[in-house]
N, C-alpha and C positions, 0 to 999 in steps of 0.2 A: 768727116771728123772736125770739131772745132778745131783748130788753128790758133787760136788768140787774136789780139789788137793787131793791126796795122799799123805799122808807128811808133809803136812802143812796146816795148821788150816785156627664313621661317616667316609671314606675312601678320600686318598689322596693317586693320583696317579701321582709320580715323573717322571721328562723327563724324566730320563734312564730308559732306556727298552731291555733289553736281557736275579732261584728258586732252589736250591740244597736241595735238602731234607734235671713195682707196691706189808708130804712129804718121801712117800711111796717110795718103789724099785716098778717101775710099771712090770706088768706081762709079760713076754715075749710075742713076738709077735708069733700067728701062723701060720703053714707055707704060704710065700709067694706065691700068687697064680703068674701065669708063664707071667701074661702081665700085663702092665700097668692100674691098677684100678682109675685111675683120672679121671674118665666120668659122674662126677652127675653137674648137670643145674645149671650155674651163671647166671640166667636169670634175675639180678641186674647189668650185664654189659653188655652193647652194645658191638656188634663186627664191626670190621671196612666190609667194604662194599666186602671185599675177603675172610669173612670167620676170618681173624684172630683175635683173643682177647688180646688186653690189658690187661700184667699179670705185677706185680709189683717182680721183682728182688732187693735184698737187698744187696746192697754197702754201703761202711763206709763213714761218713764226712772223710774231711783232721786230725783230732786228733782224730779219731775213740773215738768219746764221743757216737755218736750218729750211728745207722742206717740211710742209708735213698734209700728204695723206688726211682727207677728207672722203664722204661717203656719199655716193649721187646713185642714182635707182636708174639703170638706163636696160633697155632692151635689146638682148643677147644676141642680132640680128646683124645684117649687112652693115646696117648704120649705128653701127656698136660706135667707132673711131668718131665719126659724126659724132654722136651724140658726146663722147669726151670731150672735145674740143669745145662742145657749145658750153656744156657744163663750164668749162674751164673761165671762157667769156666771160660768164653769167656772172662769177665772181662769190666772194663770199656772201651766206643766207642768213635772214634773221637767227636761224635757231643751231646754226653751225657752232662750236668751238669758241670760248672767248682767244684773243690773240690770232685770230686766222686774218693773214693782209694776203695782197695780191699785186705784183710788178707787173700785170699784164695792164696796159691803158684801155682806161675806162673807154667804150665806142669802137674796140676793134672789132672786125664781124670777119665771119665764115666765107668764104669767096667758092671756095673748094678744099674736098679733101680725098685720095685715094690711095690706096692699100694695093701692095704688090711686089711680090719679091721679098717680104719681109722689111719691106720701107713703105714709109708715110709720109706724102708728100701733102704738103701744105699751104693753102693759097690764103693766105690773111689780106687785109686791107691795111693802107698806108698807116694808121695810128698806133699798128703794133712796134713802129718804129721808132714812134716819137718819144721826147725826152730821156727823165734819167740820167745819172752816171752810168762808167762800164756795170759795177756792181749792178745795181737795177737791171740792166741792159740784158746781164749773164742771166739773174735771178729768173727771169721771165723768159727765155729759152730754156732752161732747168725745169722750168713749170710744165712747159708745152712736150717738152722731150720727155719728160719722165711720165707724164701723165698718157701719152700714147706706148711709151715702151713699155709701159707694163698689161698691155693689151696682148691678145695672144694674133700672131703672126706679125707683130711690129718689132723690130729690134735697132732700126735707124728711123733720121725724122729731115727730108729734103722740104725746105724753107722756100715758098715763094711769096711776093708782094705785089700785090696789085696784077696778077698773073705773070711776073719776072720772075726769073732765079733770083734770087738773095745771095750774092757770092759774097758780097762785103754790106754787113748788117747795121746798119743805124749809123749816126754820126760819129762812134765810138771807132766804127770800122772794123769792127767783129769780124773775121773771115770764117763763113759756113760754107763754105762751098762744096766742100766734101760731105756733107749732112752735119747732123747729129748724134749723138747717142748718151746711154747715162754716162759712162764711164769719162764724159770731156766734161763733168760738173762734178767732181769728187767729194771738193770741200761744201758741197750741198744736197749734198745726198741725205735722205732721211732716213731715220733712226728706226724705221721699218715699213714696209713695203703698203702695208694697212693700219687705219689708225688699232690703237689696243684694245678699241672695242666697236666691234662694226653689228647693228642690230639689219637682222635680216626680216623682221616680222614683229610689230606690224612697218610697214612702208608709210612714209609721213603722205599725207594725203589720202589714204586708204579707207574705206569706211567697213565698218566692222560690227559684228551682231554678237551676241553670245559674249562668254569667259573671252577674257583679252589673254591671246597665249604671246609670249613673249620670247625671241629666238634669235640667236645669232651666236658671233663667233670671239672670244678674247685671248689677250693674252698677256694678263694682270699679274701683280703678287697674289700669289699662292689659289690664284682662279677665282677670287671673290669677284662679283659681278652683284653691285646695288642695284638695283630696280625702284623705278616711284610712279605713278599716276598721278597727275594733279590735273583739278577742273582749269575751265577758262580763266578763272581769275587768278590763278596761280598756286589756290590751296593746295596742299598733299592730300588726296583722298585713301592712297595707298600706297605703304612703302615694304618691302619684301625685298629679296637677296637670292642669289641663285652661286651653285660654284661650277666651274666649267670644268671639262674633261680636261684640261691641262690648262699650266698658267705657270709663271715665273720663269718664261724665255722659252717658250712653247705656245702654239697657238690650240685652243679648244674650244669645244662647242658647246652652248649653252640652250635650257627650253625650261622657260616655269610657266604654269597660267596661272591668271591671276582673274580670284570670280572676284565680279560687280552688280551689286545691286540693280536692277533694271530699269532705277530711275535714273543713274547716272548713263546719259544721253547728251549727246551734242560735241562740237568740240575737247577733246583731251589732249594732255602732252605726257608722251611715256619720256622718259628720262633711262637711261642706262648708267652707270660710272664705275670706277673703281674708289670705294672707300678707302680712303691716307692710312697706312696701317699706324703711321704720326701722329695724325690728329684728325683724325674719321671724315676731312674734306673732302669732297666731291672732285675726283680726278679724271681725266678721259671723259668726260662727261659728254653722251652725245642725245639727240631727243629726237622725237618723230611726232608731228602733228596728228591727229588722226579724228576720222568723224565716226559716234559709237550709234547706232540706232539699233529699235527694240528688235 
């Protein structure tokens, strides 16, 4: 468990036409078994139509008050855990969220990762240490902890560097010795567990033939879900709306397809949002590149 410092106390389809694509010291953990233990059934989440699963990655707001839940496509396997953490690395994506930052330092890499006991132990490289205030310091264990505790059979998150324990963290002197978990980041906790609108279909990178069916899951005012298609250069070829099985503090599921002309080919970007019931702004807005052939 954190400890604290050390120290201190209906569809419209437009003429243009040509789509670009979630308070004890606790007992040490024992030994790591040798693979990736992250294989027990989310079978409360749909996977997109290749096998991959919509897993929620934790990035900061712009004044890292909050967390927030982003959406990465990883594959439902041993190296589920693996692939979070890489995702986490990787950092924020051209076509992410505007205001997504990230307190993890740019250059830290994957050393090791394994699963066991319902703990996740963690081998990072020396830059995950570096700079920062405490805030920074906190923000970027918040990222790391929350983004694996919400994996299933993780529930704690044991910190190594450069193959050490990490007993006392950064030059801040964070004491993790006991692990982690969400509950030692309260005041950063996010505002929900997935962002408000996670598209399961298509998957950004995807290439795709026929009506573009569009699918995933929200949980908007009153279940509107905006839907758009636009070419490479950024025009609207198509804009249409969908309402989800639930919405306004319920999560539900949404499915519209959307036919295209068979000349539109090549690069597209679907858009998803919730329309401002205020002033009809493009809210939660998330997108998926995607490649369309005949």
């Amino acid at each position: 468990m954190f400890l604290g410092a050390r120290n201190r106390g209906g569809l419209a389809l437009w003429s243009a036409l040509t789509l670009a694509s979630g308070c004890g010291k606790a007992a040490p953990p024992k030994q790591a078994a040798s693979g990736d233990g992250s294989t027990a059934a989310m079978s409360s989440v749909p996977l997109a139509p290749n096998g991959l699963r919509p897993t929620s990655i934790y990035f900061a707001d712009s004044e890292a008050v909050h967390l927030l839940p982003v959406t990465r496509y990883l594959r439902p396997d041993s190296g589920l855990a693996r692939g979070a953490v890489t995702a986490l690395l990787a950092g924020a994506q051209a076509d992410d969220p505007s205001g997504i930052g990230s307190a993890v330092p740019a250059g830290t890499r994957l050393l090791g990762i394994t699963v066991r006991d319902s703990t996740a132990t963690v081998d990072l490289s020396r830059e995950f240490e570096s700079g920062a205030g405490s805030a920074g310091v906190r923000t970027r264990l918040a990222q790391l902890t929350y983004t694996l505790a919400r994996l299933p059979n993780v529930g704690r998150v044991v910190l190594r560097i450069e193959g050490q324990p990490a007993d006392v963290f950064s030059s801040e002197g964070l004491i993790v010795s006991g692990g982690l978990d969400a509950s030692d980041f309260p005041d950063l906790k996010p505002r929900d567990d997935d962002p408000p609108i996670v598209l399961i279909e298509p998957v950004p990178g995807s290439t795709v033939r026929g009506p573009l069916v569009l699918r995933g899951t929200a949980n908007v005012f009153e279940a509107h879900v905006g839907l758009r298609v636009r070419g490479p250069a950024g025009p609207v070829l198509v804009s249409s709306w969908t309402t989800a099985t639930c919405g306004s503090g319920c999560r539900g599921t949404f499915e519209q397809a959307i036919p295209l002309p068979d000349s539109v080919q090549g690069v597209l970007l679907v858009e998803a949002f919730e329309p401002s019931a205020e002033d009809g702004s493009d809210l939660h807005l998330v997108r998926s590149r995607i490649h369309r052939v005949p």
